[in-house]
Residue frames as qw, qx, qy, qz and C-alpha x, y, z in Angstrom:
[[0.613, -0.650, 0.444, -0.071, -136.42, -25.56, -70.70],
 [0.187, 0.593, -0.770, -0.141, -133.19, -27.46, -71.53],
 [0.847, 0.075, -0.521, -0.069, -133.42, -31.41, -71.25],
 [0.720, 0.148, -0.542, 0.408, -132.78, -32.44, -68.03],
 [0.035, 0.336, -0.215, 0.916, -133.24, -29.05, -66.69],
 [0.474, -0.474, -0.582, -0.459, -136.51, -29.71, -65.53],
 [0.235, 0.098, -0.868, 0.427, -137.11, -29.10, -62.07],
 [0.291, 0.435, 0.588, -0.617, -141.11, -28.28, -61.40],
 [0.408, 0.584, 0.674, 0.194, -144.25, -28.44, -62.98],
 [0.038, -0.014, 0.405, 0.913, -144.80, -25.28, -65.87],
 [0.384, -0.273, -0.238, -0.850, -148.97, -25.78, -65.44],
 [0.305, 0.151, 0.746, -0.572, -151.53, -26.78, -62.87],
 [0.421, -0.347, -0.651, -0.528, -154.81, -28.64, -64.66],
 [0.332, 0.233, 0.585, -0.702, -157.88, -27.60, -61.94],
 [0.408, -0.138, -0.253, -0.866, -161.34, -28.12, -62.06],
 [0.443, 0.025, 0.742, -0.502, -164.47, -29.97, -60.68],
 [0.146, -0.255, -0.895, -0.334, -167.23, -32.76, -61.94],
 [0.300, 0.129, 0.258, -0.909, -170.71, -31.80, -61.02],
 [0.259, -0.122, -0.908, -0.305, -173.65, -34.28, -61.73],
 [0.593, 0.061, 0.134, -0.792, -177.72, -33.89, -61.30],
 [0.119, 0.073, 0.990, 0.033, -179.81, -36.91, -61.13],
 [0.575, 0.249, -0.035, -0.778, -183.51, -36.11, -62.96],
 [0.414, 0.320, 0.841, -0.135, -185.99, -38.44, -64.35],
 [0.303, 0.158, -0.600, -0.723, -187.12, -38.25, -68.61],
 [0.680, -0.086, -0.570, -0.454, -190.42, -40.09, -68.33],
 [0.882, -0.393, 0.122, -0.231, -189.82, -43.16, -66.95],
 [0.752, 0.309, -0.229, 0.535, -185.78, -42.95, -67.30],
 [0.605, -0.712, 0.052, 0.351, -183.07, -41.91, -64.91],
 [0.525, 0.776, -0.043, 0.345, -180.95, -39.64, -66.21],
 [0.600, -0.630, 0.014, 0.493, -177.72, -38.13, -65.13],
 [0.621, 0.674, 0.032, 0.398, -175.85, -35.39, -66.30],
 [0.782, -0.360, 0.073, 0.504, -173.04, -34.58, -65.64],
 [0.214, 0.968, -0.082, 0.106, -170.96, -30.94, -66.04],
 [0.700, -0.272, 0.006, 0.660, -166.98, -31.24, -65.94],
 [0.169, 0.963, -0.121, 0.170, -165.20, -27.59, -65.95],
 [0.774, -0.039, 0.076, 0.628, -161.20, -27.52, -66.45],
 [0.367, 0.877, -0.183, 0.250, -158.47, -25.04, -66.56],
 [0.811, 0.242, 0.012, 0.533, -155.01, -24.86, -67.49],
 [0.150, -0.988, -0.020, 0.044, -153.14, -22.46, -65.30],
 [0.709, 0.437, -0.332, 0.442, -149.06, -21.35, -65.92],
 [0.695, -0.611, -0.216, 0.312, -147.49, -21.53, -62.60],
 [0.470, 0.027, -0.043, 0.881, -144.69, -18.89, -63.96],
 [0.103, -0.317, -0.318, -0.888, -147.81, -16.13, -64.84],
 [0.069, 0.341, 0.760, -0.548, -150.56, -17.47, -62.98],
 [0.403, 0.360, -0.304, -0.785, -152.36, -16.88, -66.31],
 [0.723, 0.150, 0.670, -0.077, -155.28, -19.31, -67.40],
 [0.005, 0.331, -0.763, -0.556, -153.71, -20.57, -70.75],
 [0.284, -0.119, -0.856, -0.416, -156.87, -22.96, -71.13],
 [0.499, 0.143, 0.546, -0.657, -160.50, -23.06, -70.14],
 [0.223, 0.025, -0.935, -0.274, -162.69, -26.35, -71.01],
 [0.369, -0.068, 0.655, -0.656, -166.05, -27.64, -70.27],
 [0.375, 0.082, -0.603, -0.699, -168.07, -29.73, -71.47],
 [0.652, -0.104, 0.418, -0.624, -171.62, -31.55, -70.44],
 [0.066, -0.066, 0.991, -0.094, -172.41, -35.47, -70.11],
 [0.829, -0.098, 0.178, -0.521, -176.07, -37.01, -70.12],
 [0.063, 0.162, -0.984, 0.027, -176.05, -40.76, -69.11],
 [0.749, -0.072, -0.239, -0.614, -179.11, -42.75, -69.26],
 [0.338, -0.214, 0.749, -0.528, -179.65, -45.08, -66.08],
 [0.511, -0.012, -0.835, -0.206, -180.62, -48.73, -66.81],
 [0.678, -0.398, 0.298, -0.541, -183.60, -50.11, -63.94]]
């Protein structure tokens, strides 16, 4: 697109967080699953797909 020309977005970032609470011993755990994608709004073609997983250890 030209400079200027712009007049809507060109991709759409979706996706969702997701997060289980469990117990290692005598630790709280969380983990946590984010999934993305990266869709072109001209094609309606995912251009990108992402995901990647969290663990957090929980302080008592």
């Amino acid at each position: 697109k030209e400079f200027m020309q712009e007049v809507g977005a060109d991709y759409m970032l979706t996706g969702a967080v997701n997060s289980i609470r469990d117990r290692e011993g005598k630790k709280q755990v969380i983990f946590y699953q984010i999934n993305l994608e990266l869709i072109d709004l001209e094609t309606n073609m995912k251009t990108w797909i992402g995901d990647t997983k969290i663990k957090k250890y929980i302080k008592n």
